[in-house]
MIDOSE-1310 file (N, C-alpha, C; in nm, 2 decimals, decimal comma, always signed):
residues 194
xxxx	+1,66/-1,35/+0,79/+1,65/-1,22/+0,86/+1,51/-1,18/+0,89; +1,47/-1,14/+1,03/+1,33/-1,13/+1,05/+1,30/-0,99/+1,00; +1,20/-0,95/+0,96/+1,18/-0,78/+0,93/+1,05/-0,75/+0,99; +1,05/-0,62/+1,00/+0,88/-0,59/+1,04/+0,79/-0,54/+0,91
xxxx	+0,71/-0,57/+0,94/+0,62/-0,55/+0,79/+0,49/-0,48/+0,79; +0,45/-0,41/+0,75/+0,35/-0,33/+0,75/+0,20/-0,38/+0,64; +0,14/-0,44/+0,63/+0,02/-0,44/+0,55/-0,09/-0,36/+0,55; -0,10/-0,23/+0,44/-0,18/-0,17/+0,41/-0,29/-0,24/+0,33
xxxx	-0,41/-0,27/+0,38/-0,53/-0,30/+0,29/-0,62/-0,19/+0,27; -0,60/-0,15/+0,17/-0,68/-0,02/+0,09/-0,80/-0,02/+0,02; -0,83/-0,13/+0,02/-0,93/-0,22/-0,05/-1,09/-0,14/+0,11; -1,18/-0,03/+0,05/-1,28/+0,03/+0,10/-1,38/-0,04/+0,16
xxxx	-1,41/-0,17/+0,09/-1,51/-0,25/+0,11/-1,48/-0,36/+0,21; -1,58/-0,36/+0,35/-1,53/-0,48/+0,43/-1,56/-0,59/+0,42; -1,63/-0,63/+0,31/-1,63/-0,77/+0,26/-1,55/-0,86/+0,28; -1,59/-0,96/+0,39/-1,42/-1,09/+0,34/-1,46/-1,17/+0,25
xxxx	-1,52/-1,13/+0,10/-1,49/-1,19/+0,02/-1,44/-1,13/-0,09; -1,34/-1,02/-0,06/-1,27/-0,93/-0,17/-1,16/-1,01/-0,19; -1,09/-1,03/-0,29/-0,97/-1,07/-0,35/-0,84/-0,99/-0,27; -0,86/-0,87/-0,25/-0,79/-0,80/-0,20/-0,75/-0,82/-0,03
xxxx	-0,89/-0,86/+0,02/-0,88/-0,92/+0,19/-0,78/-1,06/+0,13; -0,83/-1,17/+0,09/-0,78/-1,26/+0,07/-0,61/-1,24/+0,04; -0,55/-1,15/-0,05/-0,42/-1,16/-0,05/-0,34/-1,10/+0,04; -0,42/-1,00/+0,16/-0,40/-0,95/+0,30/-0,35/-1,05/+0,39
xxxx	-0,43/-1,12/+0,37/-0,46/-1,25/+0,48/-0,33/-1,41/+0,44; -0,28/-1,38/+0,30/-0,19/-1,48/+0,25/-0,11/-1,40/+0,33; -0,04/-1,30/+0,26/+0,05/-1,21/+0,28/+0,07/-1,22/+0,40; -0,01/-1,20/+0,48/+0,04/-1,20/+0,63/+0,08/-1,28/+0,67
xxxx	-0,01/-1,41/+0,63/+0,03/-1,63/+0,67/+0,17/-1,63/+0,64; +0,22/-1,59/+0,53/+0,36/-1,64/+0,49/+0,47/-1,57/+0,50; +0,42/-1,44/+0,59/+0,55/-1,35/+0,66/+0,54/-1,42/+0,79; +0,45/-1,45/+0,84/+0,45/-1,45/+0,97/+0,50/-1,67/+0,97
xxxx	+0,44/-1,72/+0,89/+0,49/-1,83/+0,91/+0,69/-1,81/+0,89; +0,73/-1,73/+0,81/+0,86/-1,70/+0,83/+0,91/-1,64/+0,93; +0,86/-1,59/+1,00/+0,91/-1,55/+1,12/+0,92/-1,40/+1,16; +0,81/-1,33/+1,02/+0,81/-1,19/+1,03/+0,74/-1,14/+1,13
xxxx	+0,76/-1,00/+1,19/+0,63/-0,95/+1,25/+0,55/-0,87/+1,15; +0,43/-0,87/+1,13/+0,31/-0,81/+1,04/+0,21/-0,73/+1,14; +0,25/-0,65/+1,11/+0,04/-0,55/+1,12/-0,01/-0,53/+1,01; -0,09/-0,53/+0,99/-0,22/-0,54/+0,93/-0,29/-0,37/+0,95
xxxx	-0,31/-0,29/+0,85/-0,38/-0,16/+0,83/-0,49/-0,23/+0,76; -0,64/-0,21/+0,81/-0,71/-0,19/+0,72/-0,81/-0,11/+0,75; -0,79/-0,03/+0,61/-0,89/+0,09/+0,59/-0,98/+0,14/+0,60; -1,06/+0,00/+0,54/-1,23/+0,02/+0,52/-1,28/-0,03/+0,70
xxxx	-1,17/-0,03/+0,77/-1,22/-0,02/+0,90/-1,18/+0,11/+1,01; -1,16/+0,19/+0,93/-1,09/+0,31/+0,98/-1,17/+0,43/+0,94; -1,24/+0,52/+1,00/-1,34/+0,67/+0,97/-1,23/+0,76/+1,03; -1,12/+0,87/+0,90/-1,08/+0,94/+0,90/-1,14/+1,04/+0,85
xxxx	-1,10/+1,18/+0,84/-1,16/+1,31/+0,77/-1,03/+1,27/+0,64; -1,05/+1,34/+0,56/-0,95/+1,37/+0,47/-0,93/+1,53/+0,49; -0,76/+1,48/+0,40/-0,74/+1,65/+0,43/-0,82/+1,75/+0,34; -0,81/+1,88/+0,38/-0,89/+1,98/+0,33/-0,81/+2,13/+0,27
xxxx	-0,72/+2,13/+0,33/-0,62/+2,24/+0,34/-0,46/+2,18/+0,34; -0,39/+2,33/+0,25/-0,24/+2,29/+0,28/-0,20/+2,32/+0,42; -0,29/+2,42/+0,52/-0,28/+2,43/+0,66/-0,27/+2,25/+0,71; -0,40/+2,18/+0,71/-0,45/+2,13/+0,77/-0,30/+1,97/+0,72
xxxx	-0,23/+2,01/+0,60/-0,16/+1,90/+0,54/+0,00/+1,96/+0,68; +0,03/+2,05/+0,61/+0,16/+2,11/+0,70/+0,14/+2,09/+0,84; +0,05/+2,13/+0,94/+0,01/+2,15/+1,08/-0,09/+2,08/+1,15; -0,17/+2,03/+1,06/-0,30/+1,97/+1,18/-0,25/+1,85/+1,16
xxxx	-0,32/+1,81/+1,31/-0,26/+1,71/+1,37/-0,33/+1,57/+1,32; -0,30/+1,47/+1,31/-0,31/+1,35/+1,25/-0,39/+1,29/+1,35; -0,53/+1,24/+1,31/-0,66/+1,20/+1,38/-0,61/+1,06/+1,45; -0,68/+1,07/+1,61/-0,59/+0,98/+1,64/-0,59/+0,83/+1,61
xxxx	-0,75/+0,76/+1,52/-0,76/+0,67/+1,47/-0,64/+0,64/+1,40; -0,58/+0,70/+1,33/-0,45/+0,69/+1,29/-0,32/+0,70/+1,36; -0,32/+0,68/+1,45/-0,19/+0,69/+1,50/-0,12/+0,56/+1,51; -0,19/+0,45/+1,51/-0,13/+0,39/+1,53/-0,08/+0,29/+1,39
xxxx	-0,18/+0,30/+1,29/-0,10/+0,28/+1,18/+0,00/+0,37/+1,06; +0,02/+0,49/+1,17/+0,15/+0,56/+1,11/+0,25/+0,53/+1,20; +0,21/+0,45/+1,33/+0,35/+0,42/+1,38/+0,38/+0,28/+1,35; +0,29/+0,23/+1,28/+0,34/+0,05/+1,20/+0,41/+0,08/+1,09
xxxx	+0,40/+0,21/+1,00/+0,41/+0,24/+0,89/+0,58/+0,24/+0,89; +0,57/+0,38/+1,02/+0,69/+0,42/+1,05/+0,77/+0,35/+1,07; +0,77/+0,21/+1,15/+0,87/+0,15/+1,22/+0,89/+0,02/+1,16; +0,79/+0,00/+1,07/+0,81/-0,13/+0,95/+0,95/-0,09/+0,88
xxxx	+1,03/-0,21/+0,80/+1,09/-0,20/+0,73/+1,04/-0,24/+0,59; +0,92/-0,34/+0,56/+0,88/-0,37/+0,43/+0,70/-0,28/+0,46; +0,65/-0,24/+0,35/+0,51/-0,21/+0,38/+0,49/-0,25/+0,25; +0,35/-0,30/+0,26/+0,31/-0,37/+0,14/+0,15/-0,33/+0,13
xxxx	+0,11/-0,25/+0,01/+0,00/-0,22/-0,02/-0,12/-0,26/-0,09; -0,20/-0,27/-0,05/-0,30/-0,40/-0,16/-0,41/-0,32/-0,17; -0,46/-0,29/-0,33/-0,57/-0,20/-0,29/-0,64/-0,26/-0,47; -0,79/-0,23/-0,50/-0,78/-0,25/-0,62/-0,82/-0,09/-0,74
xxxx	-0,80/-0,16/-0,85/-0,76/-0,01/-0,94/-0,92/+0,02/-0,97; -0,95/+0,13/-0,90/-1,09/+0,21/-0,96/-1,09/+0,34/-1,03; -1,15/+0,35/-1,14/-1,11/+0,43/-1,23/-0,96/+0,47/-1,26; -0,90/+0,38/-1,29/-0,78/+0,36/-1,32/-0,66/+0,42/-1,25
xxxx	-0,71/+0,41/-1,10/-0,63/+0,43/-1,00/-0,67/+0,45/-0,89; -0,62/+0,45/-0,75/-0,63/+0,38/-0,64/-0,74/+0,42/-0,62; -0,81/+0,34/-0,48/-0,96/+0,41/-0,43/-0,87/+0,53/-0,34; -1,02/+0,63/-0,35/-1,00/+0,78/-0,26/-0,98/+0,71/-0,14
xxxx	-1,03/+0,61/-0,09/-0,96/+0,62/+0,12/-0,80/+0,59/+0,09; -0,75/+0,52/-0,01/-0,63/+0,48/+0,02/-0,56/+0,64/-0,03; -0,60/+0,71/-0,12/-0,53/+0,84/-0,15/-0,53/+0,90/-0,04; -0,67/+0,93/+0,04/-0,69/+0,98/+0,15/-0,59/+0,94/+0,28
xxxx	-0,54/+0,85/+0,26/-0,49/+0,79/+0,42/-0,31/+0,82/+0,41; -0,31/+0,82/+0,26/-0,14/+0,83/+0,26/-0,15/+0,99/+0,27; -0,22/+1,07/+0,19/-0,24/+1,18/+0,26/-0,21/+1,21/+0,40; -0,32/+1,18/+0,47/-0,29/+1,21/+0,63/-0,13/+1,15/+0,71
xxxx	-0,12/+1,03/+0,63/-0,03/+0,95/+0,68/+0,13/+1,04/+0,67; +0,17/+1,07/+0,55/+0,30/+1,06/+0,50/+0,33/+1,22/+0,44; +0,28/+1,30/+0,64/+0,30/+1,43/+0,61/+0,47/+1,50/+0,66; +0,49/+1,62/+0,58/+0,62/+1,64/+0,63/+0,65/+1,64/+0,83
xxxx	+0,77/+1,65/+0,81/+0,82/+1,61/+0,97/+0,80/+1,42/+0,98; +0,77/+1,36/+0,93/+0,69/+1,21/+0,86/+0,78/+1,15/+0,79; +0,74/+1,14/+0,72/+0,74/+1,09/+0,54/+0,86/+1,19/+0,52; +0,91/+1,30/+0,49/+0,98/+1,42/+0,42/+1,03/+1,55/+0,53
xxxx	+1,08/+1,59/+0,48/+1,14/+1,74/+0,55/+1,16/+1,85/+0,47; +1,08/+1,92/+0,49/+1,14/+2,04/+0,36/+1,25/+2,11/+0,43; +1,36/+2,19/+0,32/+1,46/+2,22/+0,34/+1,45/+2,41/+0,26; +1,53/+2,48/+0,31/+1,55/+2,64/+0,26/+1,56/+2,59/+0,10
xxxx	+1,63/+2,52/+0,06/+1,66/+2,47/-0,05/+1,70/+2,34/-0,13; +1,65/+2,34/-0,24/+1,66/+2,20/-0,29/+1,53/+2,14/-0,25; +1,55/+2,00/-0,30/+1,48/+1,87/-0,25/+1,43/+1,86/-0,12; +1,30/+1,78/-0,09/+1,24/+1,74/+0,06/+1,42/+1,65/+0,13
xxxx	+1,38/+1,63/+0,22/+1,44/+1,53/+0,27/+1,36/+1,40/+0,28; +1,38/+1,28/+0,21/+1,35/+1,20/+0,26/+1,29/+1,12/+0,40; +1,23/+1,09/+0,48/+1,25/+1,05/+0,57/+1,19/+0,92/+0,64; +1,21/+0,83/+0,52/+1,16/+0,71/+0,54/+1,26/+0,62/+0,47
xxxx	+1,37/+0,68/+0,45/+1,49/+0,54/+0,38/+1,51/+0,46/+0,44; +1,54/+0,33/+0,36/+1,60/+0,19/+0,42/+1,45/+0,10/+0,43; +1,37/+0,15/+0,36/+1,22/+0,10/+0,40/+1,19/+0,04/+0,23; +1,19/-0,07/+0,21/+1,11/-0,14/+0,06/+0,96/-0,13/+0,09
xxxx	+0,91/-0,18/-0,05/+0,74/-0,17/-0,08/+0,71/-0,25/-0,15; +0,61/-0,33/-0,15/+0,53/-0,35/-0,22/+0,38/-0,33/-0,28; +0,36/-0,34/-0,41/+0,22/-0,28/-0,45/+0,16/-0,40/-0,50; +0,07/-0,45/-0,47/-0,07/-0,55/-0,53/-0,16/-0,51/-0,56
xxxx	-0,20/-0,49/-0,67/-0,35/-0,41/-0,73/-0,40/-0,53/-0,82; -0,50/-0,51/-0,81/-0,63/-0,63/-0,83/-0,69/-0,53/-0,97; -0,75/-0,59/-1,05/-0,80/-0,48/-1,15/-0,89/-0,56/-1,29; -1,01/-0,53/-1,35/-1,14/-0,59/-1,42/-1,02/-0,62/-1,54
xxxx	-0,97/-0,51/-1,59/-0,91/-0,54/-1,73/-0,77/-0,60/-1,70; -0,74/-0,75/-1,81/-0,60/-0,81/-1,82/-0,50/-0,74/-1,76; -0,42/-0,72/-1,69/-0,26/-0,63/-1,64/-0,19/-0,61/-1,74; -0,20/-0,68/-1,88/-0,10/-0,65/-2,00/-0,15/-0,51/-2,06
xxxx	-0,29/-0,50/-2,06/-0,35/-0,39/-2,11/-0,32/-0,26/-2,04; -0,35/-0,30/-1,86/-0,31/-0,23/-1,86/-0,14/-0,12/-1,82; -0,06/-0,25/-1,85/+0,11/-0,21/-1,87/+0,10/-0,13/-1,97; +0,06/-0,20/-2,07/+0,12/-0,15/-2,26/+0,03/+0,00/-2,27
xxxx	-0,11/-0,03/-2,27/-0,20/+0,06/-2,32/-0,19/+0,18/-2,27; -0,26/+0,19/-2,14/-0,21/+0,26/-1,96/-0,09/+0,27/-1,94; +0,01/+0,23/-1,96/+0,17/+0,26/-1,93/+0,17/+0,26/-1,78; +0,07/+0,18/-1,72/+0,08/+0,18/-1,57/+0,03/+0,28/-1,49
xxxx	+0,00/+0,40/-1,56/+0,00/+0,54/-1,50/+0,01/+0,58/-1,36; -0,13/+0,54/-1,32/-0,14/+0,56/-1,17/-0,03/+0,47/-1,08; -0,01/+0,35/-1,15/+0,11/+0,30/-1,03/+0,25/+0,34/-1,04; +0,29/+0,37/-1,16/+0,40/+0,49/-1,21/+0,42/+0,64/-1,07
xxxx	+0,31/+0,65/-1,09/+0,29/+0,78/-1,02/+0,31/+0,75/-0,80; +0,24/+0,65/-0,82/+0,23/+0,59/-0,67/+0,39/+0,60/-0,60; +0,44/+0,50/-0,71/+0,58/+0,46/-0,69/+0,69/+0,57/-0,71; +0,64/+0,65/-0,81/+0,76/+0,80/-0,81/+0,72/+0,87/-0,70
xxxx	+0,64/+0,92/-0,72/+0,58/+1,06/-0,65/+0,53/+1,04/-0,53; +0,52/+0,95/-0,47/+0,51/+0,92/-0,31/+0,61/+0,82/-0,26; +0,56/+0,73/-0,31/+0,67/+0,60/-0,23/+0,81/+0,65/-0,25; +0,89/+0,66/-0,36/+1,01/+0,67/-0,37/+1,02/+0,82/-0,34
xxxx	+0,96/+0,93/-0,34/+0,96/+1,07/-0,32/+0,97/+1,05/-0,12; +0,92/+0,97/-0,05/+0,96/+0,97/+0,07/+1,09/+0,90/+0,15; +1,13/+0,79/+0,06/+1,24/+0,71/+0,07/+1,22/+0,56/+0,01; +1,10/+0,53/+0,03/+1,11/+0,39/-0,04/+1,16/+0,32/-0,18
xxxx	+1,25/+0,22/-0,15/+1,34/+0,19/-0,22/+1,38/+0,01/-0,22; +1,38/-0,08/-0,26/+1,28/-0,09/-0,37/+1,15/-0,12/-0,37; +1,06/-0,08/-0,47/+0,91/-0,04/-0,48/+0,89/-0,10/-0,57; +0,85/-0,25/-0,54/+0,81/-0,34/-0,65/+0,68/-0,35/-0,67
xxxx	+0,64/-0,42/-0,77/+0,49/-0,46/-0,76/+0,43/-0,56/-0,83; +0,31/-0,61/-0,78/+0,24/-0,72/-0,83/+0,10/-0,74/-0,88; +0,06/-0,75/-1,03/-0,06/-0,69/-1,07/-0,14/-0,84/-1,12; -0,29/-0,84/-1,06/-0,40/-0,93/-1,11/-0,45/-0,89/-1,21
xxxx	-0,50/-0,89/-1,29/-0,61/-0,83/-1,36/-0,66/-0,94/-1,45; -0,76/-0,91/-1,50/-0,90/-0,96/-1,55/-0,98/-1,08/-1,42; -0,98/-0,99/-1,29/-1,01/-1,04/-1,15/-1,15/-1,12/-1,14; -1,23/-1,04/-1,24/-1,37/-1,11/-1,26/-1,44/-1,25/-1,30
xxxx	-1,31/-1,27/-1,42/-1,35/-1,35/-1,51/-1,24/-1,47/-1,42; -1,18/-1,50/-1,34/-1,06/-1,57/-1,32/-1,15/-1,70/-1,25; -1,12/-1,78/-1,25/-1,14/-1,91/-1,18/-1,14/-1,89/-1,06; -1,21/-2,03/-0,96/-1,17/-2,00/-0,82/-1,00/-2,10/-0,83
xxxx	-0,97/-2,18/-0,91/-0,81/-2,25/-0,92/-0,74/-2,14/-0,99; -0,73/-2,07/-1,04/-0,67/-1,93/-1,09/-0,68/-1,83/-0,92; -0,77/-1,82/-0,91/-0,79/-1,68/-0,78/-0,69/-1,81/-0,60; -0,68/-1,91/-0,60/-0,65/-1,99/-0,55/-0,45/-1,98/-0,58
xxxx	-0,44/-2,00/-0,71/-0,30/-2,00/-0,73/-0,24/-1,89/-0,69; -0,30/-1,74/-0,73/-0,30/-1,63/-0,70/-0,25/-1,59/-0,53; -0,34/-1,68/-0,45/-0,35/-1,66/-0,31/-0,23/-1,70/-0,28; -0,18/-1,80/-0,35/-0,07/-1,90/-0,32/+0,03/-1,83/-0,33
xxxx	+0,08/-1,76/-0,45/+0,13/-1,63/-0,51/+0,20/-1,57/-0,38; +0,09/-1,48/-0,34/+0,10/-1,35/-0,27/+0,14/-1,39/-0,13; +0,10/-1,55/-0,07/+0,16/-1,62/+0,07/+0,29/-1,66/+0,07; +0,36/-1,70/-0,06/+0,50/-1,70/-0,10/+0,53/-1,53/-0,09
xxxx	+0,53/-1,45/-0,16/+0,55/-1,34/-0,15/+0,60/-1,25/+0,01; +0,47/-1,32/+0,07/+0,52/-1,29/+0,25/+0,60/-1,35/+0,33; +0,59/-1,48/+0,24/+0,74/-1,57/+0,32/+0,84/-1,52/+0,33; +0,85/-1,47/+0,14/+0,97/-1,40/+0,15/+1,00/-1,25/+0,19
xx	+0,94/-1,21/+0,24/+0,89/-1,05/+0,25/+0,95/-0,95/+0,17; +0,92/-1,00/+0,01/+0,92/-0,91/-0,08/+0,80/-0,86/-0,14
């Protein structure tokens, strides 16, 4: 089954020698050698304001550099996020962008009462974060925190469902046949577009 797919690269730095471009670039090869369609968001090529105000979150209007990767966002059914963990959670443009991105009337509906409405169901995710310390440390030690939080309080708080994820860590120290298998990894991953 073909799906549309969304690739967020959140990764600030336009380097194409970030680990993070590199599993963008798998990801994409192996949805699209499957027969997916992929867009590609990337960040660190995007000059947005961030928000400032609950006015400016509720009412102002969404810059229109962004428009058009809130309408990849929107009309994807897999979106896949790849960003790496700084200070033990995401970089500010990627906080900044889901911000702008995944405002109500969007993302949610508020209601007189109860709960938002959802308004992105039927839509899966995935998360790849790249990160200096082992991933065991930081599961067990960290308890995940910030991606805990990603995955409750936004992704699944808008409708995404399932919100899987896939963690590198100790990124520095790895081999180029480790950072290689890795790539290999994440182009299977797009094949399958999970």
């Amino acid at each position: 089954m073909t799906r549309r797919i969304a690739i967020v690269l959140g990764h600030p730095d336009p380097s194409p020698d970030r680990l993070c471009r590199a599993f963008a670039a798998a990801y994409a090869e192996g949805a699209r050698e499957a027969g997916h369609m992929v867009d590609i968001i990337d960040l660190a090529a995007l000059d947005f304001p961030l928000l400032k105000s609950q006015q400016d979150f509720l009412h102002g209007a969404l810059p229109d550099v962004l428009k058009p990767a809130q309408e990849a966002v929107t009309a994807a059914e897999h979106v896949v996020f790849i960003y790496p963990l700084w200070l033990g959670t995401m970089p500010a443009l990627l906080k900044g962008f889901l911000e702008q991105l995944l405002r109500p009337g969007v993302a949610f509906a508020y209601k007189e009462k109860g709960f938002p409405e959802t308004l992105l169901k039927g839509k899966s995710a995935r998360v790849i974060v790249t990160m200096g310390m082992p991933a065991l440390i930081y599961r067990l030690w960290f308890l995940s925190h910030s991606l805990r939080s990603l995955r409750r309080h936004v992704l699944k708080f808008v409708g995404f469902s399932p919100v899987r994820e896939t963690l590198f860590g100790a990124v520095e120290e790895a081999s180029e046949e480790k950072r290689k298998s890795w790539i290999e990894e994440v182009r299977v991953l797009g094949k399958s577009a999970l």
